[in-house]
N, C-alpha and C positions, 0 to 999 in steps of 0.2 A: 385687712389692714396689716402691713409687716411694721416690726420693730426691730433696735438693733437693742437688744435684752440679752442678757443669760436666765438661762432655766436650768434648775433641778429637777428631774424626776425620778422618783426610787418606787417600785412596786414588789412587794412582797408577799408571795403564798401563805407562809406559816401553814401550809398543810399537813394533814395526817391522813392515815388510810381511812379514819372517820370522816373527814372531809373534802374528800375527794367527788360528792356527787358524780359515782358512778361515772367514774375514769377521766371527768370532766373538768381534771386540774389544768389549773394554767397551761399554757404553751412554756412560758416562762415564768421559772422557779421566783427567778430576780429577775430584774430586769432598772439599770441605772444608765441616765446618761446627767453628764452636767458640764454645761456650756454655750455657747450661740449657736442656736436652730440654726438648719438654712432658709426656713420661712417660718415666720408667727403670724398666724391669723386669729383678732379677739377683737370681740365688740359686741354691735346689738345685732338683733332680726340675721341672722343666720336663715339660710334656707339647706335644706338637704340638698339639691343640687348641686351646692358648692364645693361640696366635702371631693368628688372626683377632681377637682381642678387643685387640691392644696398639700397634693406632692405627687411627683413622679416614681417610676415602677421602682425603684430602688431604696426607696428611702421610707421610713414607717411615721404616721402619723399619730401623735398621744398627746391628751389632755384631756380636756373634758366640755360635755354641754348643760349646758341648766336646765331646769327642770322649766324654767322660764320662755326657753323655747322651743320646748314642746307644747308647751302652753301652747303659745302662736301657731303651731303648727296645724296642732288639732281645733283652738276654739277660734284661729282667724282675729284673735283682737290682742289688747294691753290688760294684762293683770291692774287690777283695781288699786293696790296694794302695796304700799313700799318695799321696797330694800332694805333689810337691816344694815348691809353693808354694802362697798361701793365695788364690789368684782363685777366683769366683765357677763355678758351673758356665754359666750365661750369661751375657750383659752385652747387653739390648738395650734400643733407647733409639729415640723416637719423634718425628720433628723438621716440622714444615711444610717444604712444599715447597720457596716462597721465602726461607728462612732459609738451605738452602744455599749454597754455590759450587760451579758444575757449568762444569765445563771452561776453567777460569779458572787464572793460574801460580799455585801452589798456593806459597802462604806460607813462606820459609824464615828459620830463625834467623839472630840477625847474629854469631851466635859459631860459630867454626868453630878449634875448638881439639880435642887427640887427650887423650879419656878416660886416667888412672888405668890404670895396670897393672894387669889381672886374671888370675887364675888359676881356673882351671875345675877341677872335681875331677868323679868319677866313680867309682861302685860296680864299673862293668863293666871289669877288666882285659880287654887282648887275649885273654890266655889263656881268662877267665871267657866271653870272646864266641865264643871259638871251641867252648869247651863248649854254651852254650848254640843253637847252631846246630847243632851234634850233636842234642841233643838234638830241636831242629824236624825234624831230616832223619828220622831217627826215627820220629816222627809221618808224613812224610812217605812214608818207606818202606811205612809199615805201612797207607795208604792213608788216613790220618783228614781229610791234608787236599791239597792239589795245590799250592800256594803260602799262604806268610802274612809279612809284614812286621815283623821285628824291629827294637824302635829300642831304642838307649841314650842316659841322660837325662845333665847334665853342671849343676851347679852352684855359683854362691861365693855367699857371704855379706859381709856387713857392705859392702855396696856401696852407694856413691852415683853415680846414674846419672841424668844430664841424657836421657832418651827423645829429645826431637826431634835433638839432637844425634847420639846412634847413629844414629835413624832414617837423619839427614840422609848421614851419611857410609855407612850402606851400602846408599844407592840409588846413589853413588858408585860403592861397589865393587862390587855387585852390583845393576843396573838392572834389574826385572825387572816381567812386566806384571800383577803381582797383589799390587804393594807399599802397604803399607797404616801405618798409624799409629794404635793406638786409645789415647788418654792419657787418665788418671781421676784423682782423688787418690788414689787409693788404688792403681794398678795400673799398668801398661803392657803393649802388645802391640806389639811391631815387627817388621814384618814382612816379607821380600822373596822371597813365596812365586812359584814360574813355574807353579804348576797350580790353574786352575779347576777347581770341584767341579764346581757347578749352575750353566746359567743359564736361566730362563724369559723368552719373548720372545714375548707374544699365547699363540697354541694347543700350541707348541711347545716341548719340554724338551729339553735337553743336557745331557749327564756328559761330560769328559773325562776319562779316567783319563791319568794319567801312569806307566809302565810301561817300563823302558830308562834303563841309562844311561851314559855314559862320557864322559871324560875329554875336552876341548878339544885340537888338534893348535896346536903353537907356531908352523905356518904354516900357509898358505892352503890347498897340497896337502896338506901331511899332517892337517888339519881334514876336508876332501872326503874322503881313504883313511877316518878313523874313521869317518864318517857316513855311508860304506856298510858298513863295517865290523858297526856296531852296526843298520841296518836287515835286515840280511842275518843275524846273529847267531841262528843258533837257539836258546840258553837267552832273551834278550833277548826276542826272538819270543814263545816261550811264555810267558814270564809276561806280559807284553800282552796276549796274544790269553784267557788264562786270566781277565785282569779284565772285558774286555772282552765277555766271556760273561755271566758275574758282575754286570754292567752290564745289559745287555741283558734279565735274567731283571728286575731290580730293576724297570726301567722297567715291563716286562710290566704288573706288578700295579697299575698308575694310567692306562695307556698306553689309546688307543682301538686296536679290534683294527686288525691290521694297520699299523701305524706305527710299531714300532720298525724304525729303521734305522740301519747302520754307518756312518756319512758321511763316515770317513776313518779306514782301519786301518795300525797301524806310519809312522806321521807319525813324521819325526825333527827337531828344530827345533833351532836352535844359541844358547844362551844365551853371558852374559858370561863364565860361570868354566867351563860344563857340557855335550854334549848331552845332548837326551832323547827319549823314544820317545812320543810322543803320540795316542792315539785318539778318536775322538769318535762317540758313539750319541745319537742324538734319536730321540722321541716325539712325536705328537699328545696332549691332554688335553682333553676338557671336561668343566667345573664343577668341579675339583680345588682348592681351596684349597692356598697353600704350605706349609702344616702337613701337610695327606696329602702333597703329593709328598716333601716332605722326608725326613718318616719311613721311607719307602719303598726311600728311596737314601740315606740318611745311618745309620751311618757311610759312607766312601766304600770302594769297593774296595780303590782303588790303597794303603791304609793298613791294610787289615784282612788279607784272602787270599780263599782260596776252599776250601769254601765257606765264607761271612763267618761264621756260626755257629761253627762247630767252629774256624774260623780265630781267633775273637776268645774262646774259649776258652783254646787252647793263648798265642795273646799273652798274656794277663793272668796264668797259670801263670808265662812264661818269661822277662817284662819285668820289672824292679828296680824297677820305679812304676807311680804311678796315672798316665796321659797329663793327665787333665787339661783344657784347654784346648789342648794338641798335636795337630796332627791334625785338629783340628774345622773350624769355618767360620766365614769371617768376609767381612760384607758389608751386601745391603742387599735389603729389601723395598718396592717402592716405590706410589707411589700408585694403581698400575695393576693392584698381586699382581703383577707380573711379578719378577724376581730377578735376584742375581748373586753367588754366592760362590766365593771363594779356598777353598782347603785350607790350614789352619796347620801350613807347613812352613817350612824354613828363616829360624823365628822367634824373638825373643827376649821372654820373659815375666818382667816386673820386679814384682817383690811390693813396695811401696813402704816397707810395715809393718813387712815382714820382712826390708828392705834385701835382698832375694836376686834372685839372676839364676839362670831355668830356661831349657835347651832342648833339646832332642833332637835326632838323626837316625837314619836306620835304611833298613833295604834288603829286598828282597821276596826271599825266599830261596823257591827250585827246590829239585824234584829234584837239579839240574844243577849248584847252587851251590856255588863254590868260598868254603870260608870267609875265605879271602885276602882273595879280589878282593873280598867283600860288605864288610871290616874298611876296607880302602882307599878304598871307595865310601862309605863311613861320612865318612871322612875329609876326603875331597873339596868332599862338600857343609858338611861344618863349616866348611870353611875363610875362607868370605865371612865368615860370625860371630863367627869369633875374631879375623879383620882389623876389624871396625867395631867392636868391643866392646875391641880393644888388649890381646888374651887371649889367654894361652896353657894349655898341659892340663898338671894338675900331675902 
């Protein structure tokens, strides 16, 4: 479906030589364009096939897919499960090359004023999550699945929300090297995700999952004590080393034989607010268009479980929504087929129509998981979004 729209999109590294995953920064530092696409394509039921028909050799494709349809892809039906909000299940959009800004200081408003009070509401009491993580363990026990990733969804209404503004303030608060901006009339995605999904570079694929996590030390030694803490950590461990498999079969099915390889297991990196436990598997490919590899690996591990079938079964059963746009991918295809997408995590989704503000978080729940610690981990990572958003849970 085209439209005659303007798009904003601003994407930001906020790199360090600490997050760099082993040379695997960005292609582009920045990267901004704002204006009329030569084509927009958004809606429902996407199929990977299409993605080659929605620009020609010259011009780079960005935006993002739902987590909604990879759903489709992989279980062949309709999530059970509403919407919190009314975004598209893709949003991609078709620009010439030199119409971008690539690696140039990325544009910032002249207004730097603190948002409106909000309040967040949510379906999922503590209580409600500590049941419903029984109930995963459950599954668990009984062997249906080894791990799977429960989020709960948080939302207000009647909001008016300036997007580059939040943006602006929580790359502030939370810097992080897969922060992004996609602004529409009609929508918003903000975002200041720390984990790469995919990237393609010439013959070669990479998945990072992101798997691990805990809490920042309030000094230098006690940061160091965590970050062996949490690399040495055997529940942490396993649920890594369980995506990471998970990973690794995915590639299999696009990969040329012999070339999947681990190129760094239980990487533990230190973000602004967080650690985390970071892996990375590459492949070789030839003649794979990014419609087949996509397919192949998307959804992503780190958000589904294992295996990802039965795992994204039992989510759609035990989550209180449809994800949506949560969870999916947001990035760019460029004029070479080579790639680079984030994971929609620690993001905020603004329905302009519906004045509403969606977003999630959620944690990969073990055998081994204590429903505590996975409720506090919950917590943790919300905390960047309620400081940029000037929000509290009601």
């Amino acid at each position: 479906m085209e439209k005659d729209i303007r798009v904003t999109i601003k994407l930001k590294s906020n790199s360090s030589d600490s997050q760099s995953f082993n040379e695997l920064s960005s292609r582009f530092e920045t990267l901004e364009f704002s204006g009329k696409p030569v084509n927009v394509h958004s809606g429902f039921n996407l199929t990977s096939a299409e993605l080659v028909h929605f620009k020609n050799n010259n011009q780079v494709l960005l935006g993002y897919i739902s987590y909604l349809t990879g759903y489709k892809w992989l279980m062949k039906k309709e999530s059970s499960k509403k919407l919190p909000v009314n975004l598209p299940e893709y949003f991609l959009f078709s620009v010439n090359r030199d119409e971008i800004r690539i690696n140039q200081e990325i544009k910032t408003s002249a207004k730097d004023e603190i948002p409106a009070a909000i309040k967040l509401s949510t379906p999922v009491s503590k209580e409600k999550y500590i049941e419903k993580l029984n109930s995963i363990r459950n599954h668990l026990q009984h062997g249906d699945i080894y791990e799977a990733t429960y989020c709960i969804p948080f939302t207000a209404e009647n909001i008016e929300l300036d997007a580059e503004i939040i943006w602006e303030r929580l790359n502030k608060i939370s810097p992080m090297p897969f922060s992004a901006l996609l602004d529409t009339e009609e929508f918003s995605v903000i975002s200041a995700s720390p984990e790469r999904f995919t990237r393609k570079t010439g013959k070669k694929v990479f998945l990072q999952p992101m798997k691990g996590t805990s809490k920042k030390g309030t000094t230098e030694k006690e940061n160091e004590q965590l970050m062996r803490e949490l690399k040495n950590d055997p529940k942490e461990r396993s649920e890594n080393v369980m995506i990471v498999d998970l990973s690794r079969n995915d590639l299999s099915a696009i990969a040329e034989p012999g070339t999947v390889h681990v190129n760094e297991l239980y990487g533990v990196y230190e973000f602004p607010n967080i650690l985390q436990m970071i892996s990375t598997i590459s492949c070789e490919v030839v003649n794979k268009t990014p419609g087949e590899i996509l397919k192949a690996t998307f959804p992503m591990g780190s958000m589904t479980g294992a295996p990802k079938h039965r795992a994204m079964q039992i989510i759609d059963e035990q989550e209180d929504f449809s994800r949506g746009p949560f969870s999916g991918m947001l990035g760019y295809i460029d004029e070479n087929n080579d790639f680079d997408f984030s994971v929609l995590i620690r993001t905020i989704f603004y329905d302009k129509n519906q004045k509403k503000i969606f977003l999630a978080v959620g944690s990969a729940i073990t055998i081994g998981s204590d429903p505590e610690k996975e409720y506090e981990e919950c917590l943790i990572k919300l905390q960047p979004l309620l400081k940029a958003l000037n929000a509290t849970i009601d």
